[in-house]
C-alpha positions in Angstrom: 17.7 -7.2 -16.1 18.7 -4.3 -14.6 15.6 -1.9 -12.6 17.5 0.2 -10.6 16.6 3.6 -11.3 18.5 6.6 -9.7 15.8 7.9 -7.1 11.9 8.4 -5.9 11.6 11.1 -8.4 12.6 8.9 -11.2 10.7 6.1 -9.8 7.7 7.9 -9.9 7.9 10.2 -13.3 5.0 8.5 -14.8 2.3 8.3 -12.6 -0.6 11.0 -13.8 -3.3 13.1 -12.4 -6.4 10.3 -12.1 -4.0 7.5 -11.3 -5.2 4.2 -9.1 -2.1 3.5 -6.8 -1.8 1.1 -3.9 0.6 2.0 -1.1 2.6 -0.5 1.2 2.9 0.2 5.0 1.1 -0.8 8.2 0.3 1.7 10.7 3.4 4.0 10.3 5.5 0.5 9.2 6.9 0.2 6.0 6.0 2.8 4.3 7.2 3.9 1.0 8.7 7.8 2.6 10.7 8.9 -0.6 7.7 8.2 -3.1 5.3 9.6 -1.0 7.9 12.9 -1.1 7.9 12.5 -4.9 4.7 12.6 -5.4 4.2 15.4 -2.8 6.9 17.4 -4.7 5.2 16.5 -8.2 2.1 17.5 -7.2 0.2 14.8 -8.5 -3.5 14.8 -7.8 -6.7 13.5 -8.4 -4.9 10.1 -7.1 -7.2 7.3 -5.5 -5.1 5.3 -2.9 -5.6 1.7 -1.8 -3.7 1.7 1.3 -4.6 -0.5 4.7 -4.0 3.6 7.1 -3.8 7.0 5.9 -0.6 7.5 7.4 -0.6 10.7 10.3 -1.3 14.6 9.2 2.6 15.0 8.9 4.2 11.6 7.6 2.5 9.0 5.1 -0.4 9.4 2.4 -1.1 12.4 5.2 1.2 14.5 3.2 -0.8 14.3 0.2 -4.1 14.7 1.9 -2.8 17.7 3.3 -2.2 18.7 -0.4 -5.5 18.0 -1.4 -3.8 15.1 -3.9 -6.0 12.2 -3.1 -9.3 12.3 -4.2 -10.6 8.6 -2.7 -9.0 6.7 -0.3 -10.0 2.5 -0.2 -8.8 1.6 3.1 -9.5 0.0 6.4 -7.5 1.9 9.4 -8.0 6.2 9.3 -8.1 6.8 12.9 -4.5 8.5 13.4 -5.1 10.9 11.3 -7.1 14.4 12.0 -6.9 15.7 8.2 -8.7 12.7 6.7 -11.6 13.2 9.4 -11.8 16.8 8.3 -11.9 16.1 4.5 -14.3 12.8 5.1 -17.0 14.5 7.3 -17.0 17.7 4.9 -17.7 15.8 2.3 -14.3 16.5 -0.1 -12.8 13.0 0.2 -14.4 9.6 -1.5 -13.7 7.0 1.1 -14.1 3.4 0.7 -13.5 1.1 4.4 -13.0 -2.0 3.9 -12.4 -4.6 6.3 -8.9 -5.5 7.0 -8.8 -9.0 6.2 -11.3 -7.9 2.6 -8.2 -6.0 2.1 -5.4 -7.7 2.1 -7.5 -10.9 0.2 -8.5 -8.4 -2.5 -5.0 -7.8 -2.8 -4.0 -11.1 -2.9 -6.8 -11.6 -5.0 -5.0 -8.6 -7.6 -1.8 -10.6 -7.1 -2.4 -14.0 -8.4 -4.6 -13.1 -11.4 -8.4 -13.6 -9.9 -11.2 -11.4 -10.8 -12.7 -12.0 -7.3 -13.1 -14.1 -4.3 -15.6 -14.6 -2.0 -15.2 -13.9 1.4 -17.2 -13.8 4.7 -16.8 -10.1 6.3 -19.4 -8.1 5.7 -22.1 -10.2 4.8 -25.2 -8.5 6.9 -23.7 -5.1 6.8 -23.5 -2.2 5.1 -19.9 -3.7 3.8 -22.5 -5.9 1.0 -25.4 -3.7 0.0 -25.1 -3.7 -4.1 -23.2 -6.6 -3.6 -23.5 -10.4 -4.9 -24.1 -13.1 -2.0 -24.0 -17.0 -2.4 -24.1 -19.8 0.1 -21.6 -22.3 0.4 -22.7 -25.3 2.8 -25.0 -23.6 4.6 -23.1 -20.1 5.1 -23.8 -17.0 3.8 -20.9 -15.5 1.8 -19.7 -12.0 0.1 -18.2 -11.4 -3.9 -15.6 -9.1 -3.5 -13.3 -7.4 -6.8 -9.9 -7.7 -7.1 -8.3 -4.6 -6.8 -6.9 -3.4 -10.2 -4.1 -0.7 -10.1 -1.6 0.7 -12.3 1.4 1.1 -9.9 2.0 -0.3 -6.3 4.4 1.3 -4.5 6.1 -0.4 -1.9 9.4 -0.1 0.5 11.4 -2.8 1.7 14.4 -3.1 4.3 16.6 -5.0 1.4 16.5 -5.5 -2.3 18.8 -6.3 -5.7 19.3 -5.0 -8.9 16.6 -7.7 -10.3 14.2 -6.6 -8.2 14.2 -9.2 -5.6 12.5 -7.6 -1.9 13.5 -8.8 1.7 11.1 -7.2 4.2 11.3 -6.9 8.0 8.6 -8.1 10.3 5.2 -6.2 10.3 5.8 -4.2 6.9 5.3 -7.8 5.2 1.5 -7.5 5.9 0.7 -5.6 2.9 3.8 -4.6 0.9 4.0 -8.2 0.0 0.9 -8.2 -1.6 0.6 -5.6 -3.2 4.1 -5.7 -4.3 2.8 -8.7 -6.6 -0.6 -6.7 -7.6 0.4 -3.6 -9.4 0.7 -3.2 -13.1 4.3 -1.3 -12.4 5.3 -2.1 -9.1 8.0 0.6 -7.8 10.2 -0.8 -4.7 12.2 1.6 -2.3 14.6 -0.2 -0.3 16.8 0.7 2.8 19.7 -1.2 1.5 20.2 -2.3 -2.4 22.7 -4.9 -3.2 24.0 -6.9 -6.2 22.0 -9.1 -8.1 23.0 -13.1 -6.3 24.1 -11.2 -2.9 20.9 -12.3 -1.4 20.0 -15.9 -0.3 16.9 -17.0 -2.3 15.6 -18.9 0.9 15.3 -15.7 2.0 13.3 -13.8 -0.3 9.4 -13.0 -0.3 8.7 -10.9 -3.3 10.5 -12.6 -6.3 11.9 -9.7 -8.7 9.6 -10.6 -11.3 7.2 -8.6 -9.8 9.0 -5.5 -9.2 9.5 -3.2 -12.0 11.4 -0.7 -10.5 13.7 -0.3 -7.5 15.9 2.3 -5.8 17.8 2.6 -2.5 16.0 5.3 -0.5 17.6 7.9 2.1 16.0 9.3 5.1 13.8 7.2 6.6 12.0 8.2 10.2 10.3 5.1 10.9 7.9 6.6 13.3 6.5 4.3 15.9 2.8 5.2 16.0 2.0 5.1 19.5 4.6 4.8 21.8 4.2 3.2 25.1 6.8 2.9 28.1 6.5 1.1 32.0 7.3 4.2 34.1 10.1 4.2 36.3 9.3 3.0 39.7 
């Protein structure tokens, strides 16, 4: 089957006002640049984004909080970024940290078809108020929800036709999960090749799960903080 689809803008068409949407990246790695764009140029709002960072105020899910198109952001890493700050300390963004590792099992959780899991961050904290605990053998431990979300948009460094996703280094930490998670998952890749060019030893995300894929253009791949020896 076929899912190549001719660009972000066609990748994206269907995604509403309201929408839950999980976003791949960590830090400024991996992230989907050409549906954020979409979306940006769309002006699709209301949008609650499960994402591990809010990208920077001029690259990431920073372009739409500068548009005022996210209206909740579950997350666990914000700190690069002054506009969120603004928006969460006046009161006109829903946020929702979670800690890192909650994250990406809640994810995982979304990805192989379980309701919940229980986990151990968080139990003692604000993280579990209105939460279920249990102990297991003597230690104390935390129900967390699977995420559920209509689309997951992701961006890998190679895909095929069918869908099958190669990713490079650090971006695996979350695209791969939540490339398996989303109702429609949309892929953006740097390089899209013919269904069978790709070794299967090599792939991580089976095409199965993507629903959508497209070769994207553009890409900055900003390094977040850059740090050099000086000369001596």
């Amino acid at each position: 089957m076929n899912k190549v689809v001719n660009n972000a803008a066609a990748a994206i068409h269907d995604i509403q006002d309201g929408e839950v949407i999980m976003l791949g990246g960590f830090g400024l790695c991996g992230i989907p640049e050409n549906c954020i764009n979409a979306l940006v140029n769309k002006g699709t709002k209301d949008l609650t984004c499960i994402s591990n960072n809010a990208g920077v105020d001029d690259f990431g899910i920073g372009l739409m909080l500068k548009t005022r198109q996210v209206k909740k952001m579950i997350s666990s890493y914000v700190g690069e970024n002054a506009e969120f700050e603004r928006q969460l300390l006046s009161g006109e963004l829903e946020v929702d940290l979670i800690p890192q590792g909650t994250l990406a099992t809640r994810c995982m959780a979304a990805a192989y078809g379980m309701p919940a899991v229980w986990v151990r961050a968080g139990v003692g904290t604000e993280v579990a108020i209105g939460k279920e605990t249990r102990v297991f053998d003597g230690v104390e431990y935390l129900l967390e929800m699977a995420f559920k979300a209509k689309f997951a948009i992701v961006k890998a460094w190679k895909g095929d036709t069918h869908g099958n996703l190669i990713f490079r280094k650090t971006t695996r930490n979350f695209n791969m999960p939540m490339a398996m998670a989303g109702q429609i998952t949309i892929a953006e890749v740097e390089e899209l090749v013919p269904a069978g060019t790709l070794d299967p030893d090599h792939i991580h995300v089976p095409g199965i799960y993507v629903h959508r894929i497209f070769q994207g253009d553009n890409y900055e791949k900003r390094i977040e903080q850059r740090t050099v020896r000086q000369k001596k």
